[in-house]
C-alpha positions in Angstrom: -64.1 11.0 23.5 -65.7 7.5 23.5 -65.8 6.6 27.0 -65.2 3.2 25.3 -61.9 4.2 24.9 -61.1 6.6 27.7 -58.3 4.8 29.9 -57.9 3.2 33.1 -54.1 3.6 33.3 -53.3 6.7 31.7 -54.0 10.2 32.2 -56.4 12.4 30.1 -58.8 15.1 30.1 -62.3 15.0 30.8 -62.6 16.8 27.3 -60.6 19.0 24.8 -56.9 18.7 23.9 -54.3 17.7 26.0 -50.4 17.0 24.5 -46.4 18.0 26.4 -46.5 17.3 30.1 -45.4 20.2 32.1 -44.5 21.1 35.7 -43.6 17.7 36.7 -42.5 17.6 40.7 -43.4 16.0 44.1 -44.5 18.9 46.2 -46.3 19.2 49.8 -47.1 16.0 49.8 -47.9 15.4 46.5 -47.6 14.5 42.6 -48.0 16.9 40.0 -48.4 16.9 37.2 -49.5 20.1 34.5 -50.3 19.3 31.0 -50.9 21.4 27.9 -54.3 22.1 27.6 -57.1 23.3 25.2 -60.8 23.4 25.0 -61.1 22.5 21.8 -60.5 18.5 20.6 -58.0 20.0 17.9 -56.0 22.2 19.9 -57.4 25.5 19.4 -58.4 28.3 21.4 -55.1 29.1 23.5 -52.6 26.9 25.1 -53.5 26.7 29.1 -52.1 24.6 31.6 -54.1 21.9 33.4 -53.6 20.1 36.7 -53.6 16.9 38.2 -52.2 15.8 41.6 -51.8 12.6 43.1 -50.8 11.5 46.8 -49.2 8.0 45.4 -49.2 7.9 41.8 -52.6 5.9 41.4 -55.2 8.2 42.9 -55.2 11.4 40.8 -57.4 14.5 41.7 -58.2 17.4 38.3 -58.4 20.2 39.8 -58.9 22.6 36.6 -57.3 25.3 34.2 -54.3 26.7 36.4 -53.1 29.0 34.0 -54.4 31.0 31.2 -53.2 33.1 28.2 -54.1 36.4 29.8 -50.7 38.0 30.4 -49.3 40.6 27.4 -46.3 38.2 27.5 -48.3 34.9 27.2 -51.3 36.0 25.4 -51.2 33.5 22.4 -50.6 30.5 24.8 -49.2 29.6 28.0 -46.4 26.5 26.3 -44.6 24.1 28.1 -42.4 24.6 31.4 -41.4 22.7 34.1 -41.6 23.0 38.1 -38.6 23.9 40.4 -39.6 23.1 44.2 -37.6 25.2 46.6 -38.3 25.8 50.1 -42.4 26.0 50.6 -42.7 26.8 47.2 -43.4 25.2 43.9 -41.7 27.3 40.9 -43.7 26.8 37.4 -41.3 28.4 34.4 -43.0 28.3 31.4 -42.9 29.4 27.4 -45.3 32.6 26.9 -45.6 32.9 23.1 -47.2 35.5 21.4 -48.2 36.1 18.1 -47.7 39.6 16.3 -50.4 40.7 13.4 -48.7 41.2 10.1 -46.9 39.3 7.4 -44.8 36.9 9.4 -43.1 33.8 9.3 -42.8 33.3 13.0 -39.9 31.7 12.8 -37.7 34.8 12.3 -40.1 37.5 12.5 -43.1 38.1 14.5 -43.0 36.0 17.5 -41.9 36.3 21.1 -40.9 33.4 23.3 -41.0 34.9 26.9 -40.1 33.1 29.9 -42.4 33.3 32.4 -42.5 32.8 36.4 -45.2 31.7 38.5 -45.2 30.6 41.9 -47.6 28.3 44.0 -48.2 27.1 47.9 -50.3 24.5 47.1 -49.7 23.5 43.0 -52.8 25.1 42.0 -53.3 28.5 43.6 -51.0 31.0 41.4 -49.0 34.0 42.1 -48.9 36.7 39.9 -46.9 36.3 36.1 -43.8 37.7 36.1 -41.5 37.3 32.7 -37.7 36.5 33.2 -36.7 36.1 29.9 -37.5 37.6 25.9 -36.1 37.2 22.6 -33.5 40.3 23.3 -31.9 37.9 26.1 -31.0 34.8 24.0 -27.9 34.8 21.3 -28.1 36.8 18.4 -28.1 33.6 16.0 -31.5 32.3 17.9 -34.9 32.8 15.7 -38.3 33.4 17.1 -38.5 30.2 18.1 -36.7 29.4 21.9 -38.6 27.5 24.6 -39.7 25.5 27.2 -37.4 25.8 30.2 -36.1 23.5 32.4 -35.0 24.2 35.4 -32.5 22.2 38.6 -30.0 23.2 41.0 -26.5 22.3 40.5 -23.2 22.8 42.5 -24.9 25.8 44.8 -26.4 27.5 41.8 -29.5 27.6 39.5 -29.4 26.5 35.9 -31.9 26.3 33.1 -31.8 24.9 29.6 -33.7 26.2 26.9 -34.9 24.5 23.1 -33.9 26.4 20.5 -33.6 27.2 16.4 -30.8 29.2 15.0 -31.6 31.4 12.4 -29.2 28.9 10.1 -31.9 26.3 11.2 -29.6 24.0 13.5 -31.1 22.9 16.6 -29.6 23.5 20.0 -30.1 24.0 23.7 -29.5 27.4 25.6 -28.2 27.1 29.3 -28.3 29.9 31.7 -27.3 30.6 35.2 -29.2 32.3 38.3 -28.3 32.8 42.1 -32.2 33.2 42.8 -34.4 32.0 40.5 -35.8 35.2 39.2 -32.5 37.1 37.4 -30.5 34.8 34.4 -27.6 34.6 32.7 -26.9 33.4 29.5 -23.9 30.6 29.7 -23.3 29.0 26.5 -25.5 26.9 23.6 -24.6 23.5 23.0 -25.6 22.1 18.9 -26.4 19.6 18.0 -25.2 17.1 14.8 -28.3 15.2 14.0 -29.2 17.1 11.0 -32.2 19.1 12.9 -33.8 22.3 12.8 -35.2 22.7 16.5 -34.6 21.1 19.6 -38.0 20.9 22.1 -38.5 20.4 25.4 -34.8 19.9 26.9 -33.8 18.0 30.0 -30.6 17.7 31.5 -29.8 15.3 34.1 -27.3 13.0 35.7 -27.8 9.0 36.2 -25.3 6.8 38.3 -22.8 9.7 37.4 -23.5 10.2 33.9 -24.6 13.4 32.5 -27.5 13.2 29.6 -29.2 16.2 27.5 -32.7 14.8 26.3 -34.5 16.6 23.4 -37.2 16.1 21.0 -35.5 17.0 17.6 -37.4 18.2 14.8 -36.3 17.4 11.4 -34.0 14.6 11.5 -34.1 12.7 8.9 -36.2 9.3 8.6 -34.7 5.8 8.1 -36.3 1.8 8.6 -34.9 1.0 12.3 -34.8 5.0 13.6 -36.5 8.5 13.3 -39.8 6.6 12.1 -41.9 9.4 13.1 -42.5 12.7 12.3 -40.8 14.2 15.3 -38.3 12.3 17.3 -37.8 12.2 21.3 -34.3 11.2 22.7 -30.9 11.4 24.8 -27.6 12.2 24.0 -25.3 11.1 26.9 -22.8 14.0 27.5 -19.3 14.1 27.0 -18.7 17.9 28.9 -20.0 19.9 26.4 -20.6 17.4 23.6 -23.1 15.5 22.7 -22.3 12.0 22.0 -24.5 9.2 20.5 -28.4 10.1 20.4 -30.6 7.2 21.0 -34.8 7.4 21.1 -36.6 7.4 24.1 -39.7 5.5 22.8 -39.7 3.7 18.8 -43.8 3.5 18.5 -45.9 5.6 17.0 -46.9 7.9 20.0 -44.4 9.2 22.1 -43.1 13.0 22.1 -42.3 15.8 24.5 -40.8 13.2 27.5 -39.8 15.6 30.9 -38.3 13.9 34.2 -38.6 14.5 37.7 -37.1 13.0 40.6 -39.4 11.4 43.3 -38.9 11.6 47.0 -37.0 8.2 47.4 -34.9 9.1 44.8 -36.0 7.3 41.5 -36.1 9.5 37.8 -39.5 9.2 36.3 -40.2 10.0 33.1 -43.6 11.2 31.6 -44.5 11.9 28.1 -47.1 13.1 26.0 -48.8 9.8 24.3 -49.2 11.7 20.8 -47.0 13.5 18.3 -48.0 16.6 16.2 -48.1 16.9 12.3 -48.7 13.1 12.2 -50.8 11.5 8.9 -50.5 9.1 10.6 -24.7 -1.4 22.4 -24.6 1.6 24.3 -22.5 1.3 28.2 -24.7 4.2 29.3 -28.5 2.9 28.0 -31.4 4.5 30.0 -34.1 2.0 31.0 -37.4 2.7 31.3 -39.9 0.7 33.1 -43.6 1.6 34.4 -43.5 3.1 37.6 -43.7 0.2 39.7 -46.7 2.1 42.0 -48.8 0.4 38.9 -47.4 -3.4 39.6 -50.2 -2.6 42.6 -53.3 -2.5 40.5 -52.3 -6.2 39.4 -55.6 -8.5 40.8 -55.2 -12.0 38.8 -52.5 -13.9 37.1 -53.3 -16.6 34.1 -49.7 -18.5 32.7 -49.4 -18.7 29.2 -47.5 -20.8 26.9 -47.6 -21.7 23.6 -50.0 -20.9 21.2 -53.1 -21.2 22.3 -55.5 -18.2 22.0 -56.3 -16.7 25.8 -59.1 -14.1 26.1 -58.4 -10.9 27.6 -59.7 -7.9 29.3 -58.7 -4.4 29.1 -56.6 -3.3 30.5 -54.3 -6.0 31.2 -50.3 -6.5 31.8 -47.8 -9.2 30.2 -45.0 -10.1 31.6 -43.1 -13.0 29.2 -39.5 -14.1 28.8 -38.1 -15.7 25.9 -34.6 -17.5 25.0 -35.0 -16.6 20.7 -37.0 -15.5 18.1 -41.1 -14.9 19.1 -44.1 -13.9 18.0 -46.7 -12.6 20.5 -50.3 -11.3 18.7 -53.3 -9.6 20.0 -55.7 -11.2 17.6 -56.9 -8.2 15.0 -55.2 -5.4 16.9 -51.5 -6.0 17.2 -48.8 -8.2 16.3 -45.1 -8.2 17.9 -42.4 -10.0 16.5 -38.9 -10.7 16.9 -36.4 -12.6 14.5 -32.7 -12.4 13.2 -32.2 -8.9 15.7 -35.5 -7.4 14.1 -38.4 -5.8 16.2 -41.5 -5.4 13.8 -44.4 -4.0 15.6 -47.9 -4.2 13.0 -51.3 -2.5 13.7 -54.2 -3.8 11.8 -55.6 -1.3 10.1 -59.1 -1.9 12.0 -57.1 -0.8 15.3 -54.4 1.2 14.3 -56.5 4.3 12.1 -53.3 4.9 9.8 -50.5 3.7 12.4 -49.1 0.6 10.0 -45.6 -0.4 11.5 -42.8 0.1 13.3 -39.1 -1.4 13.1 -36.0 -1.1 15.5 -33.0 -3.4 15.7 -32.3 -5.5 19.2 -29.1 -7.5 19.1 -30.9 -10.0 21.6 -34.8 -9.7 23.3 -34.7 -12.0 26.9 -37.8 -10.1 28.3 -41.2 -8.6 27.3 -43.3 -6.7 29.3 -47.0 -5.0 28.1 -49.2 -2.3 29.8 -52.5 -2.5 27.6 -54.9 0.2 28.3 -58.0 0.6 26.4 -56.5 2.6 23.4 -52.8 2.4 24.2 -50.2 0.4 24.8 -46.8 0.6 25.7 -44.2 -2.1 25.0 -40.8 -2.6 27.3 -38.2 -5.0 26.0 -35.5 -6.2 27.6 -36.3 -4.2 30.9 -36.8 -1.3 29.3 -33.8 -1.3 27.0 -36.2 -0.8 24.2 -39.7 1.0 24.2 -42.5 1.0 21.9 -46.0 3.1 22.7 -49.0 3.7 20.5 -52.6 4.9 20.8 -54.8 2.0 19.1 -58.7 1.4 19.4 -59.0 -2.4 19.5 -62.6 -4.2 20.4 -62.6 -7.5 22.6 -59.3 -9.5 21.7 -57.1 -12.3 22.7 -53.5 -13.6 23.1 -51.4 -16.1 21.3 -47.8 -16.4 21.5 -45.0 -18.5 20.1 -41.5 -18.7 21.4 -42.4 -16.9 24.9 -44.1 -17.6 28.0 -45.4 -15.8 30.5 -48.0 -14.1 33.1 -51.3 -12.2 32.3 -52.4 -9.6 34.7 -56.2 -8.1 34.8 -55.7 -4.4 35.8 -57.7 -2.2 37.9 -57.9 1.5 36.9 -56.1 4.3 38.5 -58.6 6.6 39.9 -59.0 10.5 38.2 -61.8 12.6 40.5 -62.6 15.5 38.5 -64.9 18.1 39.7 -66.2 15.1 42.5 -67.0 12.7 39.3 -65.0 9.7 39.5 -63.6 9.3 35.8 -61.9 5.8 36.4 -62.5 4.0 39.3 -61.0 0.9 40.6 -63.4 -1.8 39.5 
């Protein structure tokens, strides 16, 4: 990677591939978070899992490969999972695909989609692979593809939800049971009615009361103002066993693969991978999302801004802006944001955006912008959060001009990442 590019605010590799979060908990003291990982820059070479942990959120720590494709039941990639603390110990439940030789589709024939169990002590030390789960344990209507568990304790028991792909190519999630982690029952499948073939990396949780199943859908069909990429990432909020209205966690061009985790003073945090695969390039129960507020600390000057003057800024950076109407707010030959008659339109230039063009969602009314630039991202919250845009873009030195808002700049220190004692992104 360009170190031009690498960023101060957001998690990546040193080198190699990196795309679905996994693993996410707060553990002995500590943040974790696992991450799909490969050598190679286009994902080849086996699926591991890689490891950062983090006593606050800003100081990260990479302490290496943590698991490896080298398990009969895992030996064409170790796929996403998710981390269960109980007691001293960190649970990591995880996908173990493998690949059979021969004339296969992999879809029906000729792959197995184990779940696997590892335990930890201390998030990166591992126990020995032990597989819970294969194809013979889900539904007979499931194909080859079933995977990435979740897993939470509710009313005095275990549960876990599963992604899966009928062979009738309807996408749906798989819920078992377990007393003690290790030995699961299958419970029931709950479909979906979006029109897609596979549902990814589930999450089920409860908010204020609420019950939500988030997925990342494949094959829903594309329109202007939804679905504008190739895979989708969302929530349905839950009425028992029914999904009701889905809505999209994120409407930019890189956002796929979201899991949460609770923190230790309570608060749902949600992480997702900034990328998408295949790429050529009023709702009572709305989810907000907002940057962890842990970030708000690496804020070290303020400029105002109104108006439409052009204000020079430095990378990475934070905007915080209110507005009463329609507004236009542009970084000058990377990105343009406006809002007019209920229309979001989010433009790259084609300089910045390598084959990301635009983006469109509908807002009934924006009152609130906030923007966490990073070198090559940036993520886009209106109306606290209601709505969510975040992209990957490559922009050289640039400055702001807006027109129907006002608000604060922030200059941004960098969280720090120590990999192998190198610091990767220091506070400066």
């Amino acid at each position: 990677m360009d170190m031009y590019f690498r960023q101060k605010l957001h998690l990546e590799p040193v080198s190699g591939w990196l795309n679905d979060p996994n693993g996410l908990s707060y553990f002995a003291g500590a943040y974790h978070v696992y991450f799909q990982y490969a050598l190679h820059a286009d994902g080849g070479g086996g699926k591991c899992w890689g490891h950062w942990k983090s006593p606050d959120l800003l100081h990260w720590e990479y302490t290496g490969t943590v698991l490896r494709p080298d398990h009969p039941d895992d030996r064409s990639g170790v796929y996403s999972g998710c981390g269960f603390v109980h007691g001293d110990t960190l649970y990591l439940f995880y996908t173990g695909n493998v690949k059979e030789p021969g004339e296969h589709d992999y879809i029906r024939t000729g792959r197995g989609a184990n779940v696997m169990l590892v335990t930890t002590k201390d998030g990166h030390h591992m126990s020995e692979k032990r597989t819970l789960l294969r194809n013979s344990d889900y539904p007979n209507n499931c194909s080859c593809h079933v995977r990435d568990p979740k897993v939470w304790e509710e009313d005095g028991r275990f549960r876990m939800v599963l992604g899966a792909r009928t062979l009738d190519d309807r996408g749906c999630v798989l819920y078992y049971t377990s007393t003690e982690l290790e030995h699961w029952t299958y419970e029931k499948t709950v479909y979906g009615t979006d029109g897609s073939y596979m549902w990814e990396c589930p999450d089920d949780f409860t908010l204020d009361g609420q019950h939500f199943l988030s997925v990342s859908p494949q094959g829903v069909l594309h329109g202007k103002y939804c679905y504008q990429n190739v895979y989708s990432s969302g929530y349905f909020r839950m009425n028992g066993d029914t999904p009701e209205e889905y809505r999209e966690w994120d409407c930019g061009f890189d956002f796929y693969a979201p899991q949460t985790f609770v923190t230790p003073d309570g608060r749902r945090i949600l992480i997702g991978w900034m990328g998408i695969g295949d790429i050529t390039y009023t709702n009572p129960s709305v989810i907000l999302q907002t940057p962890a507020r842990e970030l708000e600390k690496l804020r070290r000057s303020a400029a105002k801004i109104d108006g439409r003057v052009a204000v020079p800024v430095n990378l990475p950076f934070e905007f915080c802006g209110i507005t009463d109407g329609d507004f236009t707010l542009e970084l000058r030959g990377v990105l343009r944001l406006t809002y007019q008659n209920g229309e979001v339109h989010l433009v790259l230039s084609e300089s910045a955006g390598f084959g990301r063009t635009e983006r469109f969602a509908k807002l009934a009314a924006c009152c609130d912008v906030r923007i966490l630039a990073d070198t090559s991202s940036a993520e886009i919250y209106l109306n606290g959060g209601e709505l969510v845009f975040s992209t990957r873009y490559y922009p050289s030195d640039t400055d702001l001009t807006l027109s129907g808002i006002s608000g604060s700049v922030y200059e941004l220190n960098g969280i720090e990442v120590i990999s192998d004692g190198n610091n990767l992104s220091s506070d400066r």
